[in-house]
C-alpha positions in Angstrom: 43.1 64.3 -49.2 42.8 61.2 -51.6 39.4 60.5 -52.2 38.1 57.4 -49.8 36.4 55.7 -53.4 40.0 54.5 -54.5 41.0 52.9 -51.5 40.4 49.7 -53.9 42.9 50.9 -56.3 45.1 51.3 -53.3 45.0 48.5 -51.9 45.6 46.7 -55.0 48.5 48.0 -55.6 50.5 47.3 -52.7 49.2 43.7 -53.0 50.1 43.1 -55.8 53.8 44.9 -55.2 53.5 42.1 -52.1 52.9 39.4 -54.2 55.9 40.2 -56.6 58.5 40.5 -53.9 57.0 37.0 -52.2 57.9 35.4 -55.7 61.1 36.8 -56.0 61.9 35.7 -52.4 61.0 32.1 -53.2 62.5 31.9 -56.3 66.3 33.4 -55.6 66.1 30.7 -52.6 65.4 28.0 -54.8 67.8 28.4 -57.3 70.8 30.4 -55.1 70.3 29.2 -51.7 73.5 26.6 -50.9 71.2 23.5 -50.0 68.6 24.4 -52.8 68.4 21.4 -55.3 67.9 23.8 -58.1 71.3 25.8 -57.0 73.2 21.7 -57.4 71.8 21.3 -60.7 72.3 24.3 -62.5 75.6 25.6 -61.6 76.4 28.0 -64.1 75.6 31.5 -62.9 73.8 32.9 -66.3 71.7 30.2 -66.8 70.2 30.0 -63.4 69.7 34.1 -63.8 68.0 32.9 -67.0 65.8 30.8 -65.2 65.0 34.0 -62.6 64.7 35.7 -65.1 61.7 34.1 -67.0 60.1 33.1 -63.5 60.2 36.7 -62.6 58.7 37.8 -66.0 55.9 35.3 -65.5 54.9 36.4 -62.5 55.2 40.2 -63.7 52.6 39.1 -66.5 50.5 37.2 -64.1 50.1 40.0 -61.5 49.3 42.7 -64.0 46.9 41.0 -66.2 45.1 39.5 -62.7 42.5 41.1 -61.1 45.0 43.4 -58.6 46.4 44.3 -61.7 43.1 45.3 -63.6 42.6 47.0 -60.5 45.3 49.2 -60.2 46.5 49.4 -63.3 49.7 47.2 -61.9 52.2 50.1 -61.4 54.2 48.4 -59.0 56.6 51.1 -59.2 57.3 54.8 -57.5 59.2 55.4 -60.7 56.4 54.4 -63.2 53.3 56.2 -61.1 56.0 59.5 -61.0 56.5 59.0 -65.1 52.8 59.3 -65.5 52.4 62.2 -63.5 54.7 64.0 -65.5 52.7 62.7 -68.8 49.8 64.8 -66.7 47.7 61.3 -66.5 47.7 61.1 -63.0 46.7 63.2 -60.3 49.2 64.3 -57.6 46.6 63.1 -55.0 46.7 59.5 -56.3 50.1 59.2 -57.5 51.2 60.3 -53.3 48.6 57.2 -52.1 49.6 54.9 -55.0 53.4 55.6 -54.0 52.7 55.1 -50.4 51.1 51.6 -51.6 53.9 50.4 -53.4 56.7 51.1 -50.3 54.0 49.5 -47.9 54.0 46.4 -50.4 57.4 46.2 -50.9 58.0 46.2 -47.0 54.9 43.7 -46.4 56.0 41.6 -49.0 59.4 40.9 -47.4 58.2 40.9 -44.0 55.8 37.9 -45.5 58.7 36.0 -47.6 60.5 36.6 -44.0 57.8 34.5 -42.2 57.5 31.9 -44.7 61.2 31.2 -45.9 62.7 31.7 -42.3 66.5 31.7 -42.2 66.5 30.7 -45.6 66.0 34.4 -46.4 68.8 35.4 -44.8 71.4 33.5 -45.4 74.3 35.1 -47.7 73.7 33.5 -51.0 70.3 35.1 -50.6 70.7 37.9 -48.3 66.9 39.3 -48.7 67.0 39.8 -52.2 68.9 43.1 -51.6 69.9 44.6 -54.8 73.4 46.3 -55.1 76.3 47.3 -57.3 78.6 44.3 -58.8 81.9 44.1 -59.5 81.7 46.6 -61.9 80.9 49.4 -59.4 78.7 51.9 -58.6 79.2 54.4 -61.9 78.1 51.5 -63.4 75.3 50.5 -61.3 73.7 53.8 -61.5 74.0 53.6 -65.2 72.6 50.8 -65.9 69.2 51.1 -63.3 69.0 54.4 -65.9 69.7 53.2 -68.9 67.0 50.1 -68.0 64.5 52.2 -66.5 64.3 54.2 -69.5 63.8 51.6 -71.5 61.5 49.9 -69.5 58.8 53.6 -69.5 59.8 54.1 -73.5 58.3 51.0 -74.4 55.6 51.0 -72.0 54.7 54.5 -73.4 55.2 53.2 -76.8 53.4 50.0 -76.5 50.3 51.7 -74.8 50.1 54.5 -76.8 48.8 52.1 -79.6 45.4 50.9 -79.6 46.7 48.2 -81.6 49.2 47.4 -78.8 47.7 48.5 -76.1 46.7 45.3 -74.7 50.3 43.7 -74.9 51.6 46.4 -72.8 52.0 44.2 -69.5 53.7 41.5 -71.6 56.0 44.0 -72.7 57.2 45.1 -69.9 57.4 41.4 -68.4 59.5 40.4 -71.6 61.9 43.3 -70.4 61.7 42.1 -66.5 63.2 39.1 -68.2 65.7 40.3 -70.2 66.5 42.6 -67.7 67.1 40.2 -65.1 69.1 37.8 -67.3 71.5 40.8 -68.6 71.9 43.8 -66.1 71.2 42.2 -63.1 75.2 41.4 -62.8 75.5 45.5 -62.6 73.0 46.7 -60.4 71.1 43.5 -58.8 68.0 44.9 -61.6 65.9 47.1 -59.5 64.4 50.0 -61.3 62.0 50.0 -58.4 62.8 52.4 -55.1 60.0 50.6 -53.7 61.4 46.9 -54.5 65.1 47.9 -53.0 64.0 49.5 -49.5 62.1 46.4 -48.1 65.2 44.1 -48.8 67.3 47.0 -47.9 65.4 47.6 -44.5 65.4 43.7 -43.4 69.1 43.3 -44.5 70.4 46.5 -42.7 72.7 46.9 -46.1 71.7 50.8 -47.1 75.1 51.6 -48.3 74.1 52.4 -52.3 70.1 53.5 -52.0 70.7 56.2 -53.0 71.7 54.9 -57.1 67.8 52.9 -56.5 65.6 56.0 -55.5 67.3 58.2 -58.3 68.3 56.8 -61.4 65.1 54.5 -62.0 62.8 57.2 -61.1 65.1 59.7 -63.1 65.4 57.1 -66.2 61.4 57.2 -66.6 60.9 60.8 -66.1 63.0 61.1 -68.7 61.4 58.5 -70.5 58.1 60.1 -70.2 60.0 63.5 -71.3 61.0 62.1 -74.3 57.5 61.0 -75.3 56.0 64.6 -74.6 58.5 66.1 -77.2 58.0 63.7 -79.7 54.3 63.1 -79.4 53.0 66.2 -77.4 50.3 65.2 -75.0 49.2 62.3 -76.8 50.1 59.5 -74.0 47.9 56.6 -72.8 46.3 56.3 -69.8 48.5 55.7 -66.9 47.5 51.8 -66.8 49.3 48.8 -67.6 46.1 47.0 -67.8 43.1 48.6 -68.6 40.8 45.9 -68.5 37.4 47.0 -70.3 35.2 45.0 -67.2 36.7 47.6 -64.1 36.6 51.3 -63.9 39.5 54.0 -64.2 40.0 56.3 -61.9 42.6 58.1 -64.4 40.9 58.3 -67.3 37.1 57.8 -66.1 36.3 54.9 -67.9 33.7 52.8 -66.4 33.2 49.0 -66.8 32.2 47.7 -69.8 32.7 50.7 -72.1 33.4 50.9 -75.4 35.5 53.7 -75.5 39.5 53.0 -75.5 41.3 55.1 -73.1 43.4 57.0 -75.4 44.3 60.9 -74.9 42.5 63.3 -73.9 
């Protein structure tokens, strides 16, 4: 059983999971609904993904250096928490409650963008925010939630890793939400999240390609995290994307205000 002291961690993490698929909600209405304003004024396609994209980022960067974020460590992802089991920084225990978070914030999320947009959710140019294969296909689709999943973990990984870095890992990985957004997102709808594709998925009835969003991302990190433990042995970072030095760790031990860095162990 998970032990009943990090229901906080918990609980942070499917809020802040929540919070991120709220955002994306609001935003894809605003700037691809047919009636949105935002949609009239910027009619080319890339720039408005631009414009997602950086809103997107931001709140990425917002949400993990907040205080859900210091909490949890602002996983967000089943993908990132299994990655960092495999670097043998995170307990199986955890990882199955933090995983269980993250699909019950992705689901709550929506059902909350649901009750606050209304049929604006639903309507085609917006259809949930489900994420699935463009024109290119679904070879393609699969390749590239790998190929950008892999990244995402290999700079993570390489950015913690770093005491030197270690504090711009969330604005790392927001930088790549971004770009991500902006460049891939024609191929796959930019998921790399199991837990970010099922709400949509389960509110739009569209469950056609889930399969390409609960195994490439996760298989993308794993092999992310692989690749770290051949080059660098056991020497990854603590399974946070925020370790802020004024909350505790329930990965690493670290206790608030310390003045150890959670490096390796």
């Amino acid at each position: 059983m998970p032990s009943r002291s990090h229901w906080p961690e918990y609980l942070a993490e499917a809020a802040a999971l929540a919070l991120f698929m709220v955002s994306a909600s609001i935003f894809t209405a605003l700037l691809e609904h047919d009636r949105s304003p935002l949609q009239l004024l910027v009619p080319d396609p890339f720039v408005r993904r631009m414009l997602m994209g950086a809103a997107m980022g931001l709140t990425a960067a917002a949400i993990i250096y907040s205080p859900l974020g210091a909490r949890s460590g602002a996983h967000m992802n089943p993908s990132v928490t299994l990655a960092f089991v495999r670097l043998g920084k995170m307990g199986r225990r955890d990882a199955s409650m933090y995983i269980a978070a993250q699909f019950a914030g992705g689901i709550g999320g929506m059902l909350a963008a649901h009750a606050l947009l209304g049929r604006r959710l639903a309507e085609p140019a917006v259809e949930f925010i489900t994420t699935g294969p463009g024109d290119a296909g679904v070879l393609a689709a699969a390749a590239g939630e790998l190929a950008i999943s892999f990244l995402m973990m290999s700079v993570v990984l390489r950015v913690a890793a770093r005491p030197q870095t270690m504090r711009w890992t969330g604005a790392a990985a927001a930088a790549l939400v971004m770009l991500n957004i902006t460049f891939e997102a024609p191929l796959s709808g930019m998921s790399m999240n199991p837990a970010r594709t099922l709400g949509p998925a389960l509110l739009s009835g569209r469950h056609n390609h889930l399969w390409i969003y609960f195994l490439a991302p996760p298989l993308g990190m794993l092999l992310a995290a692989e690749w770290f433990l051949r080059r660098h042995g056991r020497a990854a970072p603590c399974a946070r994307l925020n370790h802020a030095p004024d909350v505790r760790c329930i990965f690493c031990g670290r206790q608030p205000r310390s003045k150890d860095l959670c490096t390796t162990t």
